[in-house]
N, C-alpha and C positions, 0 to 999 in steps of 0.2 A: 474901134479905137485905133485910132494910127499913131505911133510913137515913132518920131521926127522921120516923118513921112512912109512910116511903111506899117501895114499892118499887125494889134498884135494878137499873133496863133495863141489858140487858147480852147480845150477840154471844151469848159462851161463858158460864155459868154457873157458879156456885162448886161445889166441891164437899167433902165431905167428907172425911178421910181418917187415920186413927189418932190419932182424937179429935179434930183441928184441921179449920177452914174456913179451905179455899185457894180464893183468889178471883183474876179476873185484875186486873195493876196496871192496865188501859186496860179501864172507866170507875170501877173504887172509887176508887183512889189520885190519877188523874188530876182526877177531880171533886171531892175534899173538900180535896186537900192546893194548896197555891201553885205550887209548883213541884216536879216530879218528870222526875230524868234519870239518865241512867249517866253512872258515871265508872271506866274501868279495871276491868270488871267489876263494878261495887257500883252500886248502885242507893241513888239517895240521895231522898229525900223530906222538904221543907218544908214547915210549916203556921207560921206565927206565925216564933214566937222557937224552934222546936223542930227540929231536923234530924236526921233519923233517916239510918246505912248498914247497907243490909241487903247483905250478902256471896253471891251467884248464883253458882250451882253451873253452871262449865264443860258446854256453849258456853253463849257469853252470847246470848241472843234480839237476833234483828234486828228486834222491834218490841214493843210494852209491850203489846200483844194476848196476847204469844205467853209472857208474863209471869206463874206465879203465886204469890205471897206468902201465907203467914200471915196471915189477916185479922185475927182477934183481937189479935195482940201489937203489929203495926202500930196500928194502930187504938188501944192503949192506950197505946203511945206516942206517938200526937198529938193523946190527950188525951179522949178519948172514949171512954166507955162502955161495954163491951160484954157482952149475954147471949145465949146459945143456949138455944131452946125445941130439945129434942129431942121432943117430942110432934110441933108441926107443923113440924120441921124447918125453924125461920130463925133468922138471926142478928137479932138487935136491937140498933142501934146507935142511940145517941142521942150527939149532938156538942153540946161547948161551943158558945155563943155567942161569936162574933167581940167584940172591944171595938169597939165605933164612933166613928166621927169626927166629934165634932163639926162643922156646918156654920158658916161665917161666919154673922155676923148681919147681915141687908138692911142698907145704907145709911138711916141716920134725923138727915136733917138737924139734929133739934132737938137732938142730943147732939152735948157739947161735942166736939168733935175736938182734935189737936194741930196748932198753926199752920206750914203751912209756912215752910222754912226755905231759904234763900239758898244757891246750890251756888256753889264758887268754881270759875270756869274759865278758867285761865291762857289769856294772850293767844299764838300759836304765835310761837317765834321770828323774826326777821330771817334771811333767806338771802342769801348774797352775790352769788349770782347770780340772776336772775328766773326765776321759775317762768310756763312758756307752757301756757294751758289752750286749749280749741277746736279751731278748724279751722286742719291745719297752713299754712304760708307759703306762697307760692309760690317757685315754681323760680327757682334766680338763674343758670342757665347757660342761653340756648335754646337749642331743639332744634335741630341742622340741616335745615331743609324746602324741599324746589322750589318757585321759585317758581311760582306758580302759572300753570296754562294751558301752560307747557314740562315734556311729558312726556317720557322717554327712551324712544325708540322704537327698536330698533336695526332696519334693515331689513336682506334677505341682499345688497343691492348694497354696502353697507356695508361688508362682509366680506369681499367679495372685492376 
């Protein structure tokens, strides 16, 4: 398989089979489309504004390795191109170009800009009771403490 002109690396190889080139989805679909996942069995694949479901034939694969698709009708449904050379046995695929995004244009002081503008920011309301920020208060009850240097010592003459 050559996707727009270079070959594509791949584990497992596509291969042929009653007329169709089946490919696995993990690296064709993987690599060209946005996003490709299952859902309830269907394997769903996005490029652009294009969302294609392809319906997977029971069991469903526990990985996109073990996955393979129709390359050609995929493929013409997200918009590309596709020929087979049966001579030297590949697919040839050639992909739209993405639209691109314009980038911002650098900051250029000498063009006019628009003047900033004044935000209004209400003042917080009045609380009727004060708000306490920091380090709390101290304790308004003390502690009971010995005074100091009389330690409780019980001796056993004490006791008896």
């Amino acid at each position: 398989m050559l996707i727009d002109g270079r070959p594509l690396a791949a584990y497992a190889g596509a291969y042929l089979a009653g007329g169709r080139v089946f490919a696995p989805v993990s690296p064709l679909l993987t690599g060209l489309a946005d996003r490709v996942w299952f859902d309830r069995g269907t394997l769903v694949i996005e490029r652009g504004q294009r969302r294609i479901r392809v319906q997977l034939v029971p069991p469903r694969p526990a990985e996109l390795n073990d996955t393979y698709v129709a390359a050609g009708a995929l493929l013409r449904a997200l918009g590309a191109s596709v020929r087979y050379e049966p001579a030297s046995h590949r697919l040839i695929v050639r992909l739209p170009s993405r639209t691109t995004v314009a980038s911002p244009t650098p900051f250029n002081p000498a063009v006019a800009s628009a003047p900033p503008s004044s935000v209004f920011t209400p003042s917080p309301p009045s609380t009727p009771r004060p708000i306490w920020s920091g380090s709390p208060l101290p304790r308004r009850t003390p502690l009971p403490v010995p005074p100091p240097g009389k330690a409780r010592v019980r001796s056993s003459r004490a006791r008896k």
